[in-house]
C-alpha atoms as one frame of an Amber mdcrd trajectory, in Angstrom:
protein
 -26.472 -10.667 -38.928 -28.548  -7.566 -39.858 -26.334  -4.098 -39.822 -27.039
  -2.738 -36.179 -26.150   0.519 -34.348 -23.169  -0.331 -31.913 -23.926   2.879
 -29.654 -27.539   2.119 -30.240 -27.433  -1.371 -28.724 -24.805  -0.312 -25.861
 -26.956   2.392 -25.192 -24.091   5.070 -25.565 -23.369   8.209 -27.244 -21.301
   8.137 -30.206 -18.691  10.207 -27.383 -18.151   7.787 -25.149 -14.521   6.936
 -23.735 -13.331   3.781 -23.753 -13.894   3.342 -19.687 -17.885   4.457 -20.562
 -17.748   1.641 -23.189 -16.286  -1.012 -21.221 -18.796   0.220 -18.346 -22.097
  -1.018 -20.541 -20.287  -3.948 -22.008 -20.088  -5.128 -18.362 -23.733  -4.505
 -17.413 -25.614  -5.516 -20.723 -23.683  -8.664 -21.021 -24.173  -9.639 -17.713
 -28.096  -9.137 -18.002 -28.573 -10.723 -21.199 -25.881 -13.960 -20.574 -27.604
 -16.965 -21.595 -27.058 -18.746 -18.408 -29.242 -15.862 -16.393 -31.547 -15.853
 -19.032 -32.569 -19.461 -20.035 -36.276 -18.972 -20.286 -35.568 -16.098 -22.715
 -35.053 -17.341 -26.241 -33.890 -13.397 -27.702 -31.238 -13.560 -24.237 -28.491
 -15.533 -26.592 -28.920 -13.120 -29.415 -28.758  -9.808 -27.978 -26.042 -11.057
 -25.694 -24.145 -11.918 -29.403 -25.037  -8.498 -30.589 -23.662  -6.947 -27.236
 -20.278  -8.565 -27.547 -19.964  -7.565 -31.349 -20.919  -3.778 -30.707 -18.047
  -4.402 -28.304 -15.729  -5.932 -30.165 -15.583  -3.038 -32.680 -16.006   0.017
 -30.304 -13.583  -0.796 -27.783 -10.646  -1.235 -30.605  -9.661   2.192 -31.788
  -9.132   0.969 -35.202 -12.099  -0.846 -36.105 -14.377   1.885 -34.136 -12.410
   4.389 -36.306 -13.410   2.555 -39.207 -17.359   2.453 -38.647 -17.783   5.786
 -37.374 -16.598   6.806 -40.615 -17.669   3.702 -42.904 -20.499   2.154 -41.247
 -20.943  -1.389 -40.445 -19.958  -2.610 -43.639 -16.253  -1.304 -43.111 -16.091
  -3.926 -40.123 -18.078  -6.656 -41.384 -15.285  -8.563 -42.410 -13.567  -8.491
 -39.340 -15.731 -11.307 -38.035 -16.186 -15.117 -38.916 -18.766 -15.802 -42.161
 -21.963 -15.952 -40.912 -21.462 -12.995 -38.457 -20.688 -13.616 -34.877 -18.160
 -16.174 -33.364 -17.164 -17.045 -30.067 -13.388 -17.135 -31.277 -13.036 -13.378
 -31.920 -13.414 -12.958 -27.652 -10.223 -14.888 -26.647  -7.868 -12.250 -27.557
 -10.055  -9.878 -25.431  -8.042  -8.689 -22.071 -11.416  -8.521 -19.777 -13.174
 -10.998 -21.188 -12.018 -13.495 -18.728 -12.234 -11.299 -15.835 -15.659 -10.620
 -16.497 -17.383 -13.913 -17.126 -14.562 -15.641 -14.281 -16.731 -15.368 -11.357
 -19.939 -16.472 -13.475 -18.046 -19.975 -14.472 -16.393 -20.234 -11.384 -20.037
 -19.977  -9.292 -21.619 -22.581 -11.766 -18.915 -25.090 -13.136 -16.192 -24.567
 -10.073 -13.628 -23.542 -13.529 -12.839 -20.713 -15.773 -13.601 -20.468 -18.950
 -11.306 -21.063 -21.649  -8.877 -18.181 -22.696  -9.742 -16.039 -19.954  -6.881
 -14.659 -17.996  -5.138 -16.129 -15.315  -3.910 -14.134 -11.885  -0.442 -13.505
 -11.990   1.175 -16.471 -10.225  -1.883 -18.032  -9.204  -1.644 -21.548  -7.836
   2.082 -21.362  -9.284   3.857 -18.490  -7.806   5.475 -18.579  -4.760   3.825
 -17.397  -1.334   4.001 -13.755  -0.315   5.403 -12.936   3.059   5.471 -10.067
   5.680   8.209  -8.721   7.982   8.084  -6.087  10.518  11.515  -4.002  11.076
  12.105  -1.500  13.378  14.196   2.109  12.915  14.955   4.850  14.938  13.956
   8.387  13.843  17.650   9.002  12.948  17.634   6.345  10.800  14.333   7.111
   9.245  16.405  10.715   8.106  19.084   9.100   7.049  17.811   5.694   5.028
  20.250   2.362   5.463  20.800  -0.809   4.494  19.115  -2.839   6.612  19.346
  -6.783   7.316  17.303  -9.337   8.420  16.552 -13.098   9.241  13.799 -14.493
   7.260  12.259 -17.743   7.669  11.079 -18.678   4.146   9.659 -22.116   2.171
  13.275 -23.201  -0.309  13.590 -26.050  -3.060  14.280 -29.273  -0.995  18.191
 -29.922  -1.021  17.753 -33.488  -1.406  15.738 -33.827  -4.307  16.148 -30.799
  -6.149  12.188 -29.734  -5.611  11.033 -32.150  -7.423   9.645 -34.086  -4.154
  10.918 -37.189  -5.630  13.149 -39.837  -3.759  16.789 -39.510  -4.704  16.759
 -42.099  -7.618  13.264 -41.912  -8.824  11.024 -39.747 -11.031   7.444 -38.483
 -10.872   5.855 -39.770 -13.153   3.157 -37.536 -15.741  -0.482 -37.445 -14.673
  -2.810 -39.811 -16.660  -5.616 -37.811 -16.206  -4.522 -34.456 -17.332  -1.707
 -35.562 -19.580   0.847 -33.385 -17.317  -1.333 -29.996 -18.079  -2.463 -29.841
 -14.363  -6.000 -28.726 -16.081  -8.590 -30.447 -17.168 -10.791 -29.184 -20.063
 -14.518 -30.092 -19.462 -17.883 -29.047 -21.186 -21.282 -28.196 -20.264 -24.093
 -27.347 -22.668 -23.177 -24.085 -24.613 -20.017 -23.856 -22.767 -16.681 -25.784
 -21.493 -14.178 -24.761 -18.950 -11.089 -25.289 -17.537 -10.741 -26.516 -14.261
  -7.762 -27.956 -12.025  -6.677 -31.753 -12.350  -8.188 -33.481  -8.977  -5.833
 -36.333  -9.457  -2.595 -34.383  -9.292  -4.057 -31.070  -7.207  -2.511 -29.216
 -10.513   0.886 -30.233 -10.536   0.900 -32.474 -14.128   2.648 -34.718 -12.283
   2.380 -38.071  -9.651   5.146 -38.412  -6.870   5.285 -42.779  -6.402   8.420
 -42.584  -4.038   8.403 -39.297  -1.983  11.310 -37.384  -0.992  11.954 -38.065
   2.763  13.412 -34.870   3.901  10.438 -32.662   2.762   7.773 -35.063   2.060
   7.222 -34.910  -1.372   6.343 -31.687  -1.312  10.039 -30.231  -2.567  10.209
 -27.593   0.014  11.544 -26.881   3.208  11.500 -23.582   5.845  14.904 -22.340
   5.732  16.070 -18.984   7.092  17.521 -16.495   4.474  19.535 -13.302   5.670
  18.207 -10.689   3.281  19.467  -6.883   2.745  16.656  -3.930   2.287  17.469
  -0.923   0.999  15.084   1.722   3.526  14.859   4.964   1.797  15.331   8.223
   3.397  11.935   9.778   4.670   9.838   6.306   5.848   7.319   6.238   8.465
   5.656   4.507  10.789   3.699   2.199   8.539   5.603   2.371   5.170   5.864
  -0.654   3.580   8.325  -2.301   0.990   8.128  -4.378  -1.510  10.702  -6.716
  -2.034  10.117  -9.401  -5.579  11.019 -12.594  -5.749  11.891 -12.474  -1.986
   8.844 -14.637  -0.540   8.691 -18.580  -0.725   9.985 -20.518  -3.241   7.448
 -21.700  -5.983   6.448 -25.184  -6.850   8.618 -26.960  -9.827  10.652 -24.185
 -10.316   7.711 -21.809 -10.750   8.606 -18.299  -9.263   8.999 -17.153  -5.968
   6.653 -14.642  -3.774   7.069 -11.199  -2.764   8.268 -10.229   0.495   6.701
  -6.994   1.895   8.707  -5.040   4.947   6.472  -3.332   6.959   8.632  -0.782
   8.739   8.059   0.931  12.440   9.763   4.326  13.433  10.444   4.432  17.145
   9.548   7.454  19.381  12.040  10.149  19.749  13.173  11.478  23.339  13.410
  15.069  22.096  11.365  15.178  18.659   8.049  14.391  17.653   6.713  13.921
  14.155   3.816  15.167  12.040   4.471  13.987   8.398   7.559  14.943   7.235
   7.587  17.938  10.002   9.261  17.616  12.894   8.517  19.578  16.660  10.081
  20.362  19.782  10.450  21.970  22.771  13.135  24.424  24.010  13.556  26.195
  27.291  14.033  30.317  26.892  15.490  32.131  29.926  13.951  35.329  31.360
  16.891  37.543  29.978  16.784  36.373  25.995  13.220  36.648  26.266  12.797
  39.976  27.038  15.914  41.713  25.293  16.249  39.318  22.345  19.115  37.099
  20.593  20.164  33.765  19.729  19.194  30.361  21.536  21.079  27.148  20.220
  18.086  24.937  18.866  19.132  21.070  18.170  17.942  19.427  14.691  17.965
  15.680  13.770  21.209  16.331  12.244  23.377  18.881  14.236  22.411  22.135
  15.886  21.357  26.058  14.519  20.943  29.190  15.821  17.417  30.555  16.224
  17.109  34.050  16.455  14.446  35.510  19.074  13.138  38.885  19.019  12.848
  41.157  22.277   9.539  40.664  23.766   8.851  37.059  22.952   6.615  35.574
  25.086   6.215  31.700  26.426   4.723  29.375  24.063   5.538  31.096  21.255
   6.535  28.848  18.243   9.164  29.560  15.331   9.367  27.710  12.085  12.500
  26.852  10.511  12.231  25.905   6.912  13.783  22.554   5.613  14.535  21.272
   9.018  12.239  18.486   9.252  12.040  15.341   7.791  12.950  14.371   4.077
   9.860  13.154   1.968   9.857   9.538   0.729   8.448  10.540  -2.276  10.618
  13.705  -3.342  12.023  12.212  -5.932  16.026  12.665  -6.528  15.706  16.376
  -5.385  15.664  16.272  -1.768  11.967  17.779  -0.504  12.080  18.186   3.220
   9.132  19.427   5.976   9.965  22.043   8.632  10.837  22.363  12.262   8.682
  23.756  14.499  10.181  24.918  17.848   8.340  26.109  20.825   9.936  28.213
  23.595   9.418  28.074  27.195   9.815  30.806  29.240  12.394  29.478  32.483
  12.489  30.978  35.406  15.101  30.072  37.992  14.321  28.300  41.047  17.459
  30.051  43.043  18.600  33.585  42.371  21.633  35.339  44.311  20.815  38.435
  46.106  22.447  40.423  43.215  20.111  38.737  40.970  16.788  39.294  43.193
  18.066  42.727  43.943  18.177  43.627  40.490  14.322  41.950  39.291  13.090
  43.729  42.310  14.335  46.920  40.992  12.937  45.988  37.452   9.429  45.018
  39.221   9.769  48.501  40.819  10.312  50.459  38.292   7.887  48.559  35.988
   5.354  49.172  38.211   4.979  45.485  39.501   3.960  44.850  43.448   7.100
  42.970  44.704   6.762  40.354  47.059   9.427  39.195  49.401   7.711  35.552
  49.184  10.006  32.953  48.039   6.964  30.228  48.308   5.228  29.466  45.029
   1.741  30.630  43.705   0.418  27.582  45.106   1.610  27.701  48.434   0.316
  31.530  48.706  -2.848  30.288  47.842  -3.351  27.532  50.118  -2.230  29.547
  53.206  -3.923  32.434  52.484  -7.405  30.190  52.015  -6.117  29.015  55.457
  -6.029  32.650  56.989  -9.786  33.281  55.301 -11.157  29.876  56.689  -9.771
  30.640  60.335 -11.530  34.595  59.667 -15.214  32.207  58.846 -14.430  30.241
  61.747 -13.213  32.508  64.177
């Protein structure tokens, strides 16, 4: 092959980061593949000369070499003759990238390209829900629960054979599971039809699960809940899902976790609110009120004056954060007073607010009925006045 201009042909400056040059690898391979282009007889070529400029630029070393050497400093890093197909299957995204154009024409992959982790091997995943109460949520615990999950067969060891018999290996794969198969320019790897991917033939099936070397069992499993969780929050718990065929690893189990309501607090985050009742006297002169927490009590001072409604913020009383780390990062607590005003008084008592509404000023009512009642009688007295 002629000496070309990497950047040039990936049209990229001779800046670009490795996420820029990975970016128009993607897109010019994809419009010049051979397979999309099969009426264009130059498609094949530049797609070659694409996947050599990226062979070189995306490896530090070899780009470091031509941007100081030129092309002839990384000629020799490919197969005589120039390009080869070989020098892709060591590449990480090749497979990912060309995956879903093999899988939408040949139902396979191509060979060498990566395989999901686990996939069509690895156990199942699986999902539990566990409730906590906000006290817990503070706190963290060990929790423990009943999960039903897929286990190896007891009887024949997962194997899904009979007690006494063996599968036997799978004539048409040769116990791979694959099958290799080509097409034109390409070949793939697809899964073995005979044995569903397994390698493997099962003559005399297991009775107690079937042949398919798995039963639901139910496994009591611990979960460590951190301090700090919220409604929502989910853990991750490997290797805790269903058991995998043949041995092959088990599945994840994920904890989705639900903090109950709270008769007293509510929750914003990692801050926590509430509501306490202020009496007439504290309010006005000033002093302490005992406020609760969701681990014990404090004192909150209030200053003279305060009036209803009025909220104070106490620092580090809230919640702890899930994701402070070893040092312990907690929210706030916000408390809201309201102003209480007694329903019975003794005469002492009114005796000495109507001397305080005197001397203040105030009009004093000997009316022990509420603002509503007032209301509604005196509209009473106005409609008789309209009616006569």
């Amino acid at each position: 092959m002629a000496e070309i201009d990497y950047y040039k042909t990936l049209e990229l400056d001779r800046s670009a980061s490795a996420e820029e040059i990975k970016k128009a690898y993607r897109k010019m391979a994809l419009k010049y593949h051979p397979d999309r282009n099969r009426e264009s007889p130059d498609a094949e070529q530049t797609f070659k000369e694409v996947s050599e400029a990226y062979e070189v630029l995306s490896d530090p070393e070899k780009r470091r070499l031509y941007d100081q050497y030129g092309y002839q400093a990384v000629q020799g890093s490919f197969s005589s003759g120039g390009f080869s197909w070989d020098d892709f299957h060591h590449f990480d995204d090749f497979g990912d990238l060309f995956g879903g154009i093999f899988e939408s024409l040949f139902g396979g992959s191509f060979p060498g390209a990566r395989r999901r982790s686990g996939a069509g091997v690895r156990g199942g995943d699986l999902r539990a829900h566990y409730r906590l109460t906000l006290e817990e949520a503070f706190r963290g615990k060990e929790a423990d629960l009943s999960i039903k999950r897929m286990e190896n067969c007891a009887t024949c060891g997962g194997n899904g054979c009979k007690p006494g018999t063996s599968a036997s290996t799978c004539r048409q794969c040769g116990g791979a599971g694959q099958v290799r198969l080509s097409q034109g320019f390409f070949s793939m790897v697809t899964t073995c039809s005979m044995c569903n991917g397994r390698g493997q033939i099962v003559s005399s099936p297991c009775l107690d699960c079937g042949g398919q070397g798995k039963t639901q069992k139910t496994a009591k499993i611990t979960v460590s809940v951190p301090p700090g969780v919220e409604t929502g929050t989910q853990l991750r718990l490997s290797g805790e899902g269903d058991a995998g065929p043949a041995g092959a690893p088990r599945g994840d189990l994920y904890i989705v976790l639900e903090v109950e309501d709270h008769e007293f607090f509510t929750r914003e985050a990692s801050n926590l609110y509430c509501e306490v009742p202020l009496d007439f006297a504290r309010a006005a002169l000033g002093g302490e009120i005992e406020v609760p927490t969701i681990e014990g009590t404090i004192d909150l001072k209030i200053p003279a004056g305060t009036q209803t409604h009025r909220v104070f913020r106490v620092r580090g009383e809230g919640m702890p954060s899930v994701r402070g780390g070893k040092g312990e990062v907690r929210g706030d607590l916000f408390v809201r007073v309201i102003l209480h005003t007694p329903r019975k008084m003794t005469a002492r008592q009114k005796e000495i607010l109507a001397e305080f509404a005197e001397i203040a000023g105030e009009e004093v009512r000997a009316d022990d009925r509420g603002l509503f009642e007032r209301l509604r009688d005196g509209l009473k007295e106005i409609k008789k006045d309209w009616l006569g």
